[in-house]
N, C-alpha and C positions, 0 to 999 in steps of 0.2 A: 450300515455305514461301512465305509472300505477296512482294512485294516493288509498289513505289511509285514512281513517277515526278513530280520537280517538274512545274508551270509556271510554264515561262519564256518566257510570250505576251508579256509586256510589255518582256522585255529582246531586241528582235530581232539586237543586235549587241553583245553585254558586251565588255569586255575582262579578261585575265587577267596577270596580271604576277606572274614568280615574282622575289624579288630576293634576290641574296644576296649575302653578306662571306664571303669564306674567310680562314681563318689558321692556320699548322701551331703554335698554341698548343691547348688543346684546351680554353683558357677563352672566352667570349665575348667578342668582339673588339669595342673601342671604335667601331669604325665600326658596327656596329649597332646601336648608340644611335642615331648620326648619323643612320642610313638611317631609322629609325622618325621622326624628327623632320622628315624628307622627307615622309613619305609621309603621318602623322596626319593626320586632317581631310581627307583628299583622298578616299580609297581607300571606296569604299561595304562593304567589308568586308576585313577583315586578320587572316590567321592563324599565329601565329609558329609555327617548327619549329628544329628541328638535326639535323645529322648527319655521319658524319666520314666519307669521301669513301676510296675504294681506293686511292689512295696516303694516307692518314693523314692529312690535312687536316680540320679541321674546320670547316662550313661552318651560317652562321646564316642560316634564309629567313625571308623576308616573304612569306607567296600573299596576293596580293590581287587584290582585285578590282574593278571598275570597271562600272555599268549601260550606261555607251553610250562609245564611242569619242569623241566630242566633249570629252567630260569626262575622260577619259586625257588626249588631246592636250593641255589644257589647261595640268593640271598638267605633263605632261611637258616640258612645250616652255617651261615657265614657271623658276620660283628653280630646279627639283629640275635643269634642262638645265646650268645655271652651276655648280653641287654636283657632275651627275654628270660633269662636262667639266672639272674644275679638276685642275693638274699634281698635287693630295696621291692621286687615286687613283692614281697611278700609283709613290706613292712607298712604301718600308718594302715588311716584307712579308706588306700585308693584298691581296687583292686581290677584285673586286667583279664580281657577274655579274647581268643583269636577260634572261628569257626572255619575251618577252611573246609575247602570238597573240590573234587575236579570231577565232572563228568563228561562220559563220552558224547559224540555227535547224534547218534542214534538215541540217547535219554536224555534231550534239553530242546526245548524250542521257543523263542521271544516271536513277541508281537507288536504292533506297532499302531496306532490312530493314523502317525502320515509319512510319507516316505524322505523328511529333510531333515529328521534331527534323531537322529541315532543318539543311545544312551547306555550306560552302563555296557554288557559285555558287546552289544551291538554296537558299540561307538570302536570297537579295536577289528569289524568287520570290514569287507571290501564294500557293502552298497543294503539296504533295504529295498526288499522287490515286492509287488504283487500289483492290485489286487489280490491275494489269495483266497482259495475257494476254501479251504478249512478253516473259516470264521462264521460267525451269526448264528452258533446254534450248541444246544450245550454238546459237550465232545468234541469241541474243537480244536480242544488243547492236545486233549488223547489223538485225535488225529494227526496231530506235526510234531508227534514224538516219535519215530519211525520207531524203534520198538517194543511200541503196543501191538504192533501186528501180531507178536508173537509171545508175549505177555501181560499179563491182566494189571501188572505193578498194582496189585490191591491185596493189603495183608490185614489179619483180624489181629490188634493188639489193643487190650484195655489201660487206658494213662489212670495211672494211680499216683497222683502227689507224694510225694514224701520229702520229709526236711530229714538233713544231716550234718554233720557237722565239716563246715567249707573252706568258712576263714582264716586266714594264716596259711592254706596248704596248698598243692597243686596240683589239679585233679584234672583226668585228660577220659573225654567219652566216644567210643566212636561209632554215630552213628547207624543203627542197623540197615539192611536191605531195604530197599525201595523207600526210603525215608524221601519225602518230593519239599522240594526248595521252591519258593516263590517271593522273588521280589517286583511286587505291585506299584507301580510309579503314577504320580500324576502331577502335570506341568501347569499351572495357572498363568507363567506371563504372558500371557498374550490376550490376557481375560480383560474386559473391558467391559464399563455400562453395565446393561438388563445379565451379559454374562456372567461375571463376575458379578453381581447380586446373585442371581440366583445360584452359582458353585458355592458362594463361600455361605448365604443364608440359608439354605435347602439339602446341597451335595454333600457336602461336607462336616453338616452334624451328623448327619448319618453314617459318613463313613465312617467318622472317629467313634462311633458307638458301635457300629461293627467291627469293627478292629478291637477293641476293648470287648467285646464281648469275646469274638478267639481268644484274647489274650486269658480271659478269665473262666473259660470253662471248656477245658483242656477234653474230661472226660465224654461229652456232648459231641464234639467238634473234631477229635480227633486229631486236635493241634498241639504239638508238643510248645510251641510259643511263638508269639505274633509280637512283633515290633513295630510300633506306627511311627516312624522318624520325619521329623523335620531337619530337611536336607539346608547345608550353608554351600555359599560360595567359598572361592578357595581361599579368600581372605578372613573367613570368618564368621561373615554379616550375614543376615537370615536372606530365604530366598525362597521363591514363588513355587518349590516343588517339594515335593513331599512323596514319601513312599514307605509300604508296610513289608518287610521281612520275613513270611512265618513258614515255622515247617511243619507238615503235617507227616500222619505215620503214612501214609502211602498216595497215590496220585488218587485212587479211589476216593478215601477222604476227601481229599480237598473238592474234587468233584463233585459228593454229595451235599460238602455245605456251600458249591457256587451255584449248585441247581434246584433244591429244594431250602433250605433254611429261611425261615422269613426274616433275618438281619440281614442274610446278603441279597436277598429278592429286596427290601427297602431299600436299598443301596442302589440297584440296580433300576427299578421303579424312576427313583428321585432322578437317577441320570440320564433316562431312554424320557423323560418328562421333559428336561431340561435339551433334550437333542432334538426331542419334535419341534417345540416354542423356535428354537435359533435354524437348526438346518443347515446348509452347508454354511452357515456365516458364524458356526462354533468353533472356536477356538483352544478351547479344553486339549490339550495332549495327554492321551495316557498309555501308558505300555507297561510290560510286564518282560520278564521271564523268567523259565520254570524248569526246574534240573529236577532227576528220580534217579537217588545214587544207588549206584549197586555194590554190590559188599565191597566193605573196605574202600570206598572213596572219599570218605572224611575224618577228618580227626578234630575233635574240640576240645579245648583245652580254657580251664576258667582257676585262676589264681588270685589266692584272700577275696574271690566274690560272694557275694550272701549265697544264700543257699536255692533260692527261685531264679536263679538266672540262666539262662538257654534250656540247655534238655538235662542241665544236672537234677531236679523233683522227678523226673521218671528214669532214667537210665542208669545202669550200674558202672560207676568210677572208678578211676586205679588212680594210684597215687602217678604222677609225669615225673620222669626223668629231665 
């Protein structure tokens, strides 16, 4: 099957900021109003999600996004620095997490099922191009990352869980070298009949058990944490797409568990099943893409969050200024 790559010539440094509210209500929590009221008008593209978290929390994101680090910093450092620095986050129990990273052009590459509906950082490009010839074979990701040519971005590090104590404080992590970002999307409207039977009876229990399984066996997988969201429109109301979050400790990793694992081989089965039956009269849109930071291009910060939430169970915390 064909598959498409943006360009993003003109964005040579975007940023990315995922931000969220956790609350163990499982209704929308009032600070994500707040947060949206932050970030409006700033964020060169914003797309809302949910999801409710392995210990039972449920958590409202903003992925946004930003053309050039200048214009992050701006906002950040501006009203949103006084809002995200005031004693109410730290009070009740909502609490607040923003993941941001910027990677260069040479460590990130998206992909595409078809060339008319750009998304997430590809929707702030000039055009989705291909055919491309680095698809349909595992290494195809490592391929249109231009520098793997010159690095293995594969590091050996063992995830060991640990709880500490979170709540109430504000703790900022910055993730290490080659840590690989992937946000995995997949688009249902346009599914219809025998399609939409078999994505949402077949595809899609699978996925969401593959995704749960990253999420819950860090040590195995290599995954410091996987977030399977159900994405909303901008008013709110649920909506036909959906997509998983997770970071893993190096591009290796993730590699290994998209080509040998048998949860992501099921996944992958159910779907290359589902592609033969339909053929070109499949409608499924799915895409991805995938950043591998290099030192020092992220900063996380997680404020009164439990203790399992992003890479704070593995990684060593400072108190945030």
């Amino acid at each position: 099957m064909p598959a498409f790559c943006s360009d993003l010539s003109a964005l040579p440094r975007p940023v990315v900021a995922c931000l969220g509210v956790q609350s163990q209500r499982q209704a929308a929590p009032a600070g994500i109003a707040e947060l949206r009221k932050q970030v409006h008008g700033h964020a060169a593209r914003i797309e809302r999600a949910w999801y409710t978290d392995a210990e039972g929390y449920r958590n409202d994101v903003l992925v946004c996004y930003w053309s050039d680090e200048a214009t992050y910093l701006q906002w950040a450092n501006g009203e949103f620095a006084a809002w995200w620095s005031a004693p109410e986050r730290l009070a009740g129990e909502t609490g607040y997490w923003r993941e941001v990273f910027s990677a260069p052009a040479d460590h990130r590459e998206t992909l595409f099922s078809g060339d008319d509906r750009p998304a997430g950082l590809a929707a702030l490009g000039t055009r989705l191009f291909g055919p491309v010839a680095e698809h349909g074979y595992w290494g195809g990701a490592r391929d249109r990352i231009p520098v793997s040519a010159s690095d293995e971005l594969d590091v050996e590090r063992k995830l060991e869980p640990r709880r500490g104590t979170t709540l109430g404080r504000r703790l900022s992590v910055e993730p290490p070298e080659h840590v690989c970002v992937i946000r995995s999307a997949q688009d249902s409207t346009d599914c219809t009949g025998r399609e939409a039977d078999l994505y949402q009876g077949r595809v899609y229990p699978v996925l969401i058990k593959g995704m749960d399984y990253l999420r819950d066996h860090p040590r195995e997988t290599g995954c410091f944490s996987c977030r399977f969201m159900h994405e909303l429109e901008a008013d709110g109301t649920a909506s036909p797409r959906s997509f998983a979050v997770a970071h893993f400790v190096s591009l290796g990793h993730l590699e290994r568990w998209a080509a040998s694992h048998p949860m992501h081989l099921a996944i992958f089965e159910e779907f290359l099943a589902m592609a033969a039956e339909l053929g070109p009269a499949m409608r499924l849109r799915l895409w991805h893409e995938v950043y591998v930071l290099p030192r020092g291009a992220g900063r996380f910060e997680y404020l009164n969050c439990h203790p399992g939430t992003g890479l704070l169970p593995f990684l060593e915390s400072v108190e945030a200024s």
